[in-house]
C-alpha positions in Angstrom: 20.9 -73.3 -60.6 17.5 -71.7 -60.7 16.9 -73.8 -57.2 20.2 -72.4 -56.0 19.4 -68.5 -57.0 15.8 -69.2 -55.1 17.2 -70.3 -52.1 19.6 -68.2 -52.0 16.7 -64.9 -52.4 14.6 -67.1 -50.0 17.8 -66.6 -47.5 17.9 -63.1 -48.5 14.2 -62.8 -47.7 14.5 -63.6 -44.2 17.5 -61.9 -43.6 15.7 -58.7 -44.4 12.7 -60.1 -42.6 14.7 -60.4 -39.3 16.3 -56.6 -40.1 12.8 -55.2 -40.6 11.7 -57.5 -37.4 14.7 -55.6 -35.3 14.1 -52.4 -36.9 10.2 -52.8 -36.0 11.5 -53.6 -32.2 13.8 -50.9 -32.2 10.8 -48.7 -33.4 8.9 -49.5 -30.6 11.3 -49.0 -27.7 12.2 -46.4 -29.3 8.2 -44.8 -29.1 8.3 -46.2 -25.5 11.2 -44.3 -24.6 9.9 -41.1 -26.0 6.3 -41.6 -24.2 8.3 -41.6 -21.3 10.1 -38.5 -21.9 6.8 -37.1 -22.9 5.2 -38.0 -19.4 8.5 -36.5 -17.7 8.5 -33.2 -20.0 4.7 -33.1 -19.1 5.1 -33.2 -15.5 8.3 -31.2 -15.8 6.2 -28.1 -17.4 3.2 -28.6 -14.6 5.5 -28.4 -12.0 7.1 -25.4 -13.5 4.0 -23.8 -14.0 3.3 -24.5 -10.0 6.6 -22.8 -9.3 5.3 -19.9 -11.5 2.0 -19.6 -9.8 3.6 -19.2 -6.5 6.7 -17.0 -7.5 3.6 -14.4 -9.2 1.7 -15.3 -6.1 4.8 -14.0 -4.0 5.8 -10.9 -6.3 1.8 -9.8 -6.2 2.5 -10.5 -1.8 5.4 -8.5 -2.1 4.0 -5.7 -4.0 1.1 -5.3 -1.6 3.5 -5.2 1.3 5.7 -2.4 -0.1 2.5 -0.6 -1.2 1.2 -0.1 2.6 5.1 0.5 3.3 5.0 3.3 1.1 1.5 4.1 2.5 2.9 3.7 5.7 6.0 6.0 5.0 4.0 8.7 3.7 1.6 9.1 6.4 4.8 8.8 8.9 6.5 11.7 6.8 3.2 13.8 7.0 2.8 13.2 10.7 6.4 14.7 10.9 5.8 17.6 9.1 2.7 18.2 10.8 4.6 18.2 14.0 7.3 20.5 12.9 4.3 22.7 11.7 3.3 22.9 15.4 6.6 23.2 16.8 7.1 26.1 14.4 4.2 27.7 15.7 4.9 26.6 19.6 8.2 28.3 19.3 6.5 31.3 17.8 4.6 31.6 20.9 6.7 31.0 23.4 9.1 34.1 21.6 5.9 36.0 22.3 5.5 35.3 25.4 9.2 35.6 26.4 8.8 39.3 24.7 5.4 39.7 27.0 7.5 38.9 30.5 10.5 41.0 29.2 8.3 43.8 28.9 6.0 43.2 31.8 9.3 43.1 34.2 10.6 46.0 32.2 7.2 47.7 33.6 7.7 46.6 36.6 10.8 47.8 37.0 9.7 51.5 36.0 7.4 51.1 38.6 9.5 50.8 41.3 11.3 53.8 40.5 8.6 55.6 40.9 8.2 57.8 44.0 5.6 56.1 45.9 
């Protein structure tokens, strides 16, 4: 009986010893598995970062650009208001010098009735 109940733990011995064999193999593909992810999740964040690089690369591109748009604009805008500024003044002259001619030919024409 003794023999028997020795066996029989003996049996029970490598039954477990095959269990802890699969859960050792398990173990291990399981690590493999996640080394892989790892590798995957690591190249997946370097890549993101390289897509993060460009897109601040591109924003910083962008904001230049508009910067010497708005540079641009305002030097277009003072241009304009320079020119108005002049044909303000053009204007103003040319009145004047309508008014000079009116009254010139209104000279002129009191000259002419005069008895020569």
């Amino acid at each position: 009986m003794l023999a028997q109940n020795v066996e029989q733990l003996n049996d029970k011995i490598v039954i477990f010893g095959e269990r802890v064999d699969d859960i050792n193999a398990n173990f291990q593909q399981l690590q493999g598995e996640l080394k892989l992810i790892d590798q995957r999740n690591s190249k997946l964040e370097g890549d993101l970062e390289d897509q993060n690089l460009k897109l601040n690369n591109e924003i910083k591109n962008i904001e230049v650009r508009l910067d010497e748009q708005q540079k641009t604009s305002s030097t277009m805008q003072d241009s304009i208001r320079e020119n108005n500024d002049i044909d303000k003044k053009q204007n103003l002259e040319i009145d004047e010098l309508q008014k000079t001619v009116k009254n010139l030919q209104d000279r002129l024409k009191q000259l002419a009735q005069l008895p020569a």
